[in-house]
N, CA, C and O atoms as CSV, one atom per row, in Angstrom:
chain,resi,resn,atom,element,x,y,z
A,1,UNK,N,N,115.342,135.885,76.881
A,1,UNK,CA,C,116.007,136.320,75.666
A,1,UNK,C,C,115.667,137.793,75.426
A,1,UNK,O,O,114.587,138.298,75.732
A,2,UNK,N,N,116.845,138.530,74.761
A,2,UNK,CA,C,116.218,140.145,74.546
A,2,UNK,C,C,115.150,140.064,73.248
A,2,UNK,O,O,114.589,139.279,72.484
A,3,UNK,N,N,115.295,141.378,73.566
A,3,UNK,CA,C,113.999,141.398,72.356
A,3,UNK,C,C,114.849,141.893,70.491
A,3,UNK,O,O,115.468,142.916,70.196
A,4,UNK,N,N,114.624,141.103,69.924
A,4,UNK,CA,C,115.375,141.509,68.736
A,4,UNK,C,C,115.397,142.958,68.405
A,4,UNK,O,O,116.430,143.547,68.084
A,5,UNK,N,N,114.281,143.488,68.488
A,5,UNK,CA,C,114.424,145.319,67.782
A,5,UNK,C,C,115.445,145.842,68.589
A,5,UNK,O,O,116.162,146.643,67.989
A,6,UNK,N,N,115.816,145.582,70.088
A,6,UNK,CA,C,116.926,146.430,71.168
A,6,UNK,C,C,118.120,146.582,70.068
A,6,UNK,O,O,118.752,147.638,70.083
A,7,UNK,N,N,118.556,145.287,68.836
A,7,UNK,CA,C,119.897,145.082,68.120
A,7,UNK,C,C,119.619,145.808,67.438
A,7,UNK,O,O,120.600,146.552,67.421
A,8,UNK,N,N,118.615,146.354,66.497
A,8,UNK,CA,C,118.545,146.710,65.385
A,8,UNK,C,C,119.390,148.514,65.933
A,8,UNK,O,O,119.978,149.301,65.191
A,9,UNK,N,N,119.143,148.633,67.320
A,9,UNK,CA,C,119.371,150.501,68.019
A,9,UNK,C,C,120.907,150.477,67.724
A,9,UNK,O,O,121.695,149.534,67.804
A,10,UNK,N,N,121.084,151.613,67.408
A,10,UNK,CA,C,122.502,151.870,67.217
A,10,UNK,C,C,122.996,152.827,68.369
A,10,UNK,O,O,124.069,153.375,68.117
A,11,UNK,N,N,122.568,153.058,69.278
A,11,UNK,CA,C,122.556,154.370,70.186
A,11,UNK,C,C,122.176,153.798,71.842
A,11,UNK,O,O,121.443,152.980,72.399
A,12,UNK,N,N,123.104,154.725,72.139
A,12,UNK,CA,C,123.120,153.911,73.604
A,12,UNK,C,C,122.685,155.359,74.685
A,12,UNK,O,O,123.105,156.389,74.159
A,13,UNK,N,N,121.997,155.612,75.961
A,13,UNK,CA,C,121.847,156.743,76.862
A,13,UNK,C,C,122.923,156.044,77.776
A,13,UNK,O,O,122.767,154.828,77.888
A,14,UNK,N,N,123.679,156.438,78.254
A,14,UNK,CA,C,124.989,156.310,79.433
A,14,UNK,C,C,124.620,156.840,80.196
A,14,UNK,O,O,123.951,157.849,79.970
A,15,UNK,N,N,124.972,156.262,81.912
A,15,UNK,CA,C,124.485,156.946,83.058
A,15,UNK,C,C,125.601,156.447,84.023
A,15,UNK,O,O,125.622,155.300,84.470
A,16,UNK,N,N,126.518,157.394,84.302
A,16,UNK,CA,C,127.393,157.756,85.549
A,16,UNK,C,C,127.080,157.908,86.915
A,16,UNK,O,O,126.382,158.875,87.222
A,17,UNK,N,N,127.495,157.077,87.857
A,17,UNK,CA,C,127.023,157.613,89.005
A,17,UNK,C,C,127.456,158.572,89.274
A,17,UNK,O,O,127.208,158.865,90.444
A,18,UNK,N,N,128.263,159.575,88.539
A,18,UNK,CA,C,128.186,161.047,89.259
A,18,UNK,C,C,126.901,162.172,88.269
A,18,UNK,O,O,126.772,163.395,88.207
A,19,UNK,N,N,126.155,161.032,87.635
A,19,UNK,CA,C,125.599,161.827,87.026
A,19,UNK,C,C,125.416,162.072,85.805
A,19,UNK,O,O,124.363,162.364,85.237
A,20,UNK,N,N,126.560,161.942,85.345
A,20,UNK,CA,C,126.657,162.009,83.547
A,20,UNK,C,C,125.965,161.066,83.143
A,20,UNK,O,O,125.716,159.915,83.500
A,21,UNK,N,N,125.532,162.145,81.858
A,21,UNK,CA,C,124.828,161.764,81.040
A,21,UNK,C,C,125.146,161.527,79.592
A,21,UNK,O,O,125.203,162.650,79.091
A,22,UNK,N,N,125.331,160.816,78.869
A,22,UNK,CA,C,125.677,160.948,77.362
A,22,UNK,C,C,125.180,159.607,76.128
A,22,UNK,O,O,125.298,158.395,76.310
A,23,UNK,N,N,124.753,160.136,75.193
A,23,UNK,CA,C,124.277,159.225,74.112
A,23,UNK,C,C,125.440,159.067,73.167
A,23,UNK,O,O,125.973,159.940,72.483
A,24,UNK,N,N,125.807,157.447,73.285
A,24,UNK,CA,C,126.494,156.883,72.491
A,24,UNK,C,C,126.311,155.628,71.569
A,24,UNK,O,O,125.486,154.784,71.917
A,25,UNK,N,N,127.158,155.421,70.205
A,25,UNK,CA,C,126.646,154.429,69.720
A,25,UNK,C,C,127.406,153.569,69.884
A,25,UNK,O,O,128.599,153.705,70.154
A,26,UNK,N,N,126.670,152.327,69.707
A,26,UNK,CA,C,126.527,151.089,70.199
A,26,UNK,C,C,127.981,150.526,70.555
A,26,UNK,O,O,128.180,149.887,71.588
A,27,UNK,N,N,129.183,150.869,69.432
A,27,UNK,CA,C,130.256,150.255,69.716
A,27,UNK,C,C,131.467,150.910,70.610
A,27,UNK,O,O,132.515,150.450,71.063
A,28,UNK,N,N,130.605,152.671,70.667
A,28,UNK,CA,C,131.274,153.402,71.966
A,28,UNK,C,C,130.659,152.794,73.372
A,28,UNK,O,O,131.315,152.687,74.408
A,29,UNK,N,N,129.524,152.483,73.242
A,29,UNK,CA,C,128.852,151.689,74.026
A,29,UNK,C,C,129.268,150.153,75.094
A,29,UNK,O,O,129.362,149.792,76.267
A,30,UNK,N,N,129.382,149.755,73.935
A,30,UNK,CA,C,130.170,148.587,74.008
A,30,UNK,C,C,132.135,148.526,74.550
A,30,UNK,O,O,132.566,147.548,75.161
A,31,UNK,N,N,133.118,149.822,74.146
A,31,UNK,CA,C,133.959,150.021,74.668
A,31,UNK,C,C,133.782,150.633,76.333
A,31,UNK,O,O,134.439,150.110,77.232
A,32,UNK,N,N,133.045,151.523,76.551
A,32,UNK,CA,C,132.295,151.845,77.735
A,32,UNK,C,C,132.574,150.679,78.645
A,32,UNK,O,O,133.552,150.505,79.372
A,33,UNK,N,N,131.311,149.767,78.423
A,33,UNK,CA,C,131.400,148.611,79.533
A,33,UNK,C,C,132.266,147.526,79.889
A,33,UNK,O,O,132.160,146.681,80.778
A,34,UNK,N,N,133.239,147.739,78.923
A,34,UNK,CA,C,134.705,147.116,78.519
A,34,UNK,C,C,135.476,147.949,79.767
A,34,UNK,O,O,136.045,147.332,80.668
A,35,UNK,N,N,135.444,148.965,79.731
A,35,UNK,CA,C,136.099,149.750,80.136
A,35,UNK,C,C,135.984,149.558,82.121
A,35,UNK,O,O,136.857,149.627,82.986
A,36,UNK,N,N,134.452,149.299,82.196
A,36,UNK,CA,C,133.817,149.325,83.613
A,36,UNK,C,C,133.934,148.100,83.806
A,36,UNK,O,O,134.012,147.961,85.027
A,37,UNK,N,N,134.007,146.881,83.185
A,37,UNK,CA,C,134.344,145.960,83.265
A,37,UNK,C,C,135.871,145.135,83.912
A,37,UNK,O,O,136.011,144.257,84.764
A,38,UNK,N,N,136.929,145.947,82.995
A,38,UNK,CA,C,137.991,145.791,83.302
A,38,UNK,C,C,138.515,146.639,84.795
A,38,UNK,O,O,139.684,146.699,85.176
A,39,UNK,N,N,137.418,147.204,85.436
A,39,UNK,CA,C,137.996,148.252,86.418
A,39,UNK,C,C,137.108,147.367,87.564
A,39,UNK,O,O,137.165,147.779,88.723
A,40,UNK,N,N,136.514,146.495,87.355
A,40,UNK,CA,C,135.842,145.129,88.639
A,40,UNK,C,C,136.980,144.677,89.306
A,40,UNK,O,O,138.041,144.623,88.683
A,41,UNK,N,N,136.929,144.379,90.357
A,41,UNK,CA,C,137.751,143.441,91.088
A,41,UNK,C,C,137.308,142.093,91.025
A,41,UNK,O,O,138.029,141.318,91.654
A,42,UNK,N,N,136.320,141.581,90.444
A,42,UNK,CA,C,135.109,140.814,90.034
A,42,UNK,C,C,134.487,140.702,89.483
A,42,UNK,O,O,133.488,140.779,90.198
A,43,UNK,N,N,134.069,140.483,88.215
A,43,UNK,CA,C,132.844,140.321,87.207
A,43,UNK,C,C,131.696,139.249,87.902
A,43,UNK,O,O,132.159,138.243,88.440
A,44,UNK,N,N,130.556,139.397,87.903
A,44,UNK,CA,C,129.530,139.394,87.886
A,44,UNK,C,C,129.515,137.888,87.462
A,44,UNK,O,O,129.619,137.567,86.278
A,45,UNK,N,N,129.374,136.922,88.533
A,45,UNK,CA,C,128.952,135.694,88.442
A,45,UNK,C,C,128.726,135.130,86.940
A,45,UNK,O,O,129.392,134.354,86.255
A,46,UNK,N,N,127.657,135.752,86.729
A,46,UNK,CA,C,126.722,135.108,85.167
A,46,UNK,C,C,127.806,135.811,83.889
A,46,UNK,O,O,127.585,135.684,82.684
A,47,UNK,N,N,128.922,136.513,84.447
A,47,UNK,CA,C,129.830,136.970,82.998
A,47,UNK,C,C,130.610,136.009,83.631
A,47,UNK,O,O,131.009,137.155,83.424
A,48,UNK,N,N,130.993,135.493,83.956
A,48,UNK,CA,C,132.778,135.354,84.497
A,48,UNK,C,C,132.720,133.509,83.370
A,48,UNK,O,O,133.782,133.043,82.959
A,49,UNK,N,N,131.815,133.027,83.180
A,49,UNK,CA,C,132.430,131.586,81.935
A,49,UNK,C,C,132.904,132.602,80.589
A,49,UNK,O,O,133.902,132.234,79.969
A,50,UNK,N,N,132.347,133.599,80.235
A,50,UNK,CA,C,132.824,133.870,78.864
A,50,UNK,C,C,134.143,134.932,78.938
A,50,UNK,O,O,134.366,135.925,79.630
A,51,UNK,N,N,134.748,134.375,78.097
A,51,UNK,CA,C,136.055,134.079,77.774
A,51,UNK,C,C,136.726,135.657,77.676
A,51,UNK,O,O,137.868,135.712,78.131
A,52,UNK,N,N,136.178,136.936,77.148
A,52,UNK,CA,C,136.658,138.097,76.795
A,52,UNK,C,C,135.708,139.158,77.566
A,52,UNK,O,O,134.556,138.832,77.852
A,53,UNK,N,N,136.118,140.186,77.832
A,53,UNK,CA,C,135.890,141.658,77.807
A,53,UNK,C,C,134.756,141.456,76.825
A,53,UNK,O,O,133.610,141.232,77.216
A,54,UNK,N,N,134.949,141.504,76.071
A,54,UNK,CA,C,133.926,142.230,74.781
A,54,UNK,C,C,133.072,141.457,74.601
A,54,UNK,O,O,132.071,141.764,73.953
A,55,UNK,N,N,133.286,140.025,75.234
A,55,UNK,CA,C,132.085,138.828,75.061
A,55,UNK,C,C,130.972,139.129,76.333
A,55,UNK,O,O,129.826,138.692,76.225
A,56,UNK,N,N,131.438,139.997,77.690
A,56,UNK,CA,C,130.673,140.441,78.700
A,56,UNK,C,C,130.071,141.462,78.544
A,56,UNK,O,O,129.030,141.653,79.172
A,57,UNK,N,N,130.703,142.640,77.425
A,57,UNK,CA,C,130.073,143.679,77.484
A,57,UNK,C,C,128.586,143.395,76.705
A,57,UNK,O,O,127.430,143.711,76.986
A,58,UNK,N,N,129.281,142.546,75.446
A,58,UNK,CA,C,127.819,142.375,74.644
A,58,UNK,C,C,127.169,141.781,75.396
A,58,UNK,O,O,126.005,142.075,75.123
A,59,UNK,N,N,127.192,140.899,76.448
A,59,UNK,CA,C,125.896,140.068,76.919
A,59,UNK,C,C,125.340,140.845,77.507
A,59,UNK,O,O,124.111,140.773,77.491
A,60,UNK,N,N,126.016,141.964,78.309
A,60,UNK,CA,C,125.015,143.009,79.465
A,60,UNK,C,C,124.497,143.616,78.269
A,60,UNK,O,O,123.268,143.646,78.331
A,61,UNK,N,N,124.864,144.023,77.394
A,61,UNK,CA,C,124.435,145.543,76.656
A,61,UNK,C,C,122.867,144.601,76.378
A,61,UNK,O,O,121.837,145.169,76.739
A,62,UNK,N,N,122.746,143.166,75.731
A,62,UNK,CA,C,121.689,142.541,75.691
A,62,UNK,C,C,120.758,141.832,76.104
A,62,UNK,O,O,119.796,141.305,75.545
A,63,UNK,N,N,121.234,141.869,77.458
A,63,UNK,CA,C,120.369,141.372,78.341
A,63,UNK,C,C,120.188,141.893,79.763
A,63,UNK,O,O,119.591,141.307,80.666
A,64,UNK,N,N,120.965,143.420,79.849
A,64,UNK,CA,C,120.731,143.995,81.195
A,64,UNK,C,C,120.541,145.673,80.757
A,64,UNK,O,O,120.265,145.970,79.595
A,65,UNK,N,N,120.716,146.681,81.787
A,65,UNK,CA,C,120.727,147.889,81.924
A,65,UNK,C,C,121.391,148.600,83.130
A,65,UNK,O,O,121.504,149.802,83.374
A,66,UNK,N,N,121.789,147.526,83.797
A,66,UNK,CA,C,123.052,148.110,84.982
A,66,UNK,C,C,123.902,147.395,85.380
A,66,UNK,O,O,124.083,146.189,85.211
A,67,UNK,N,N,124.669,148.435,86.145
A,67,UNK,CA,C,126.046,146.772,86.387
A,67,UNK,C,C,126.440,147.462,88.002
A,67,UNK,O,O,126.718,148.647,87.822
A,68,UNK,N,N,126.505,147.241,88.894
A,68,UNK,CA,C,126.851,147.625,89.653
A,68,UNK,C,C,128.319,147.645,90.254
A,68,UNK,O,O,128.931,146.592,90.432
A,69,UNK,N,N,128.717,148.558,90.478
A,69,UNK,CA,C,130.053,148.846,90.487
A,69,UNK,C,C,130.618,148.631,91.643
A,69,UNK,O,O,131.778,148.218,91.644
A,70,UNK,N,N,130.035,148.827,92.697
A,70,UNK,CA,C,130.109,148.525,94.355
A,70,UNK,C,C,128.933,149.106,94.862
A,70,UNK,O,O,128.458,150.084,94.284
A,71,UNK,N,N,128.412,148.648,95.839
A,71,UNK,CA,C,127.298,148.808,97.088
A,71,UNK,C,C,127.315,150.112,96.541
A,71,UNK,O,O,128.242,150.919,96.478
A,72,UNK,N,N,125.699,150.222,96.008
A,72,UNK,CA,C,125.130,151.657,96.173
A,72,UNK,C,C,126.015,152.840,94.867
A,72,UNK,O,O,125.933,154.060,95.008
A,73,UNK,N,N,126.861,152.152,93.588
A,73,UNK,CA,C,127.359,152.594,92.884
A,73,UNK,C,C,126.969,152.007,91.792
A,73,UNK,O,O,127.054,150.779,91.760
A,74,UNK,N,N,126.601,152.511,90.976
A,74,UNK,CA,C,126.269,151.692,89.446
A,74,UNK,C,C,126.470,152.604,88.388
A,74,UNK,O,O,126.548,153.808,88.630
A,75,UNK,N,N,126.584,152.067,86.999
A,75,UNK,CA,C,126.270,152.016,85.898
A,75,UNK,C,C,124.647,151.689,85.348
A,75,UNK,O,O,123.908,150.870,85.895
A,76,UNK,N,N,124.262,152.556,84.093
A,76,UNK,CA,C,123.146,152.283,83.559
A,76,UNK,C,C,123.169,152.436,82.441
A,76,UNK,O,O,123.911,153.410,82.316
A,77,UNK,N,N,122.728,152.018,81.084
A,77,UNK,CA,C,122.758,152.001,79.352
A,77,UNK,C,C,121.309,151.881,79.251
A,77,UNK,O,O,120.768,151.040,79.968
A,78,UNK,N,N,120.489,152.704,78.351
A,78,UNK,CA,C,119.228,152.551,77.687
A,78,UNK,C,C,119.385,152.542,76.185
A,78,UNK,O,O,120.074,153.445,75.711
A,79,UNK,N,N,118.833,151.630,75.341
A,79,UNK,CA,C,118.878,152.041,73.918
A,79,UNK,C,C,118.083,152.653,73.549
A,79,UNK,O,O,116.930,152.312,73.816
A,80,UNK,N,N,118.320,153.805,72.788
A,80,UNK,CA,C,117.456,154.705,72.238
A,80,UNK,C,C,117.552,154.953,70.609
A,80,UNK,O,O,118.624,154.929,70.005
A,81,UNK,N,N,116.071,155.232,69.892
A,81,UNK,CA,C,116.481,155.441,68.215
A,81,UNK,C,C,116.251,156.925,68.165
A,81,UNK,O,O,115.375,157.693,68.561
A,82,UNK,N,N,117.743,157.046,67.318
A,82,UNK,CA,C,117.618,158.375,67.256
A,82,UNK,C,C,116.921,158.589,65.460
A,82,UNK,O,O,117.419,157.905,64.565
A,83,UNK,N,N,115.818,159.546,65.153
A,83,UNK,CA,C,115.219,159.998,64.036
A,83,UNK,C,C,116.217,160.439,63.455
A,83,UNK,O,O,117.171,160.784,64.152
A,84,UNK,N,N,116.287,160.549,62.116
A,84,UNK,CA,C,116.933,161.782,61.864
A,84,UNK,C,C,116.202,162.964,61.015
A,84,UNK,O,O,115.378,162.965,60.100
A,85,UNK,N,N,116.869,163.936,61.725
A,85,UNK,CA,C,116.139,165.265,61.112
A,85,UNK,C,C,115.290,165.199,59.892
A,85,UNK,O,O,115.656,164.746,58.808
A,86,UNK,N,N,113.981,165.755,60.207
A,86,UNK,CA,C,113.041,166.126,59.239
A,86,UNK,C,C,112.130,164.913,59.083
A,86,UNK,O,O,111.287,164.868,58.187
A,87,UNK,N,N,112.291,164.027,59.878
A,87,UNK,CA,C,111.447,162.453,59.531
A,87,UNK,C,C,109.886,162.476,60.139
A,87,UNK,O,O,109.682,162.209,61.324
A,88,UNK,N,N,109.427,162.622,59.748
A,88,UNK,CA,C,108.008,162.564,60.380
A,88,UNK,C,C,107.035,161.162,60.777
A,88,UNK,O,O,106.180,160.656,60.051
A,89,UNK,N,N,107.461,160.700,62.195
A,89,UNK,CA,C,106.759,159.539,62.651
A,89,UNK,C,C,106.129,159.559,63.562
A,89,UNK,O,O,105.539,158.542,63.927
């Protein structure tokens, strides 16, 4: 099971295999792997009973950090909290 605080993150680190890099929140996040999802020729054994796109993205976003796209190509998501300015912790 994930760990409950991962839900509470609103912010996602994105990782491209060409490299890119970008911090997004959770529900750009979530369109993201929708997106990499729908571009499989195959979903991923342990997604393929649930029923939607958006029912696979949430399960990876909560219980993984890569998806592999083909041999030696992947995807990666980290959640990260972003402070906001001036907060001292």
């Amino acid at each position: 099971m994930s760990d409950p605080l991962l839900r509470e993150l609103d912010h996602y680190v994105v990782l491209e295999p060409a490299g890119r890099e970008q911090i997004l929140p959770a529900q750009d996040t979530l369109a993201w792997l929708v997106g990499h999802l729908d571009a499989l020729d195959q979903v991923p054994a342990d997604l393929a009973g649930l029923a939607t796109p958006q029912q696979r993205a949430q399960r990876l976003l909560e219980t993984a950090c890569e998806l592999e796209l083909e041999p030696g190509r992947a995807i990666q998501w980290f959640a990260v909290r972003l402070e906001p300015p001036g907060s001292d912790t």
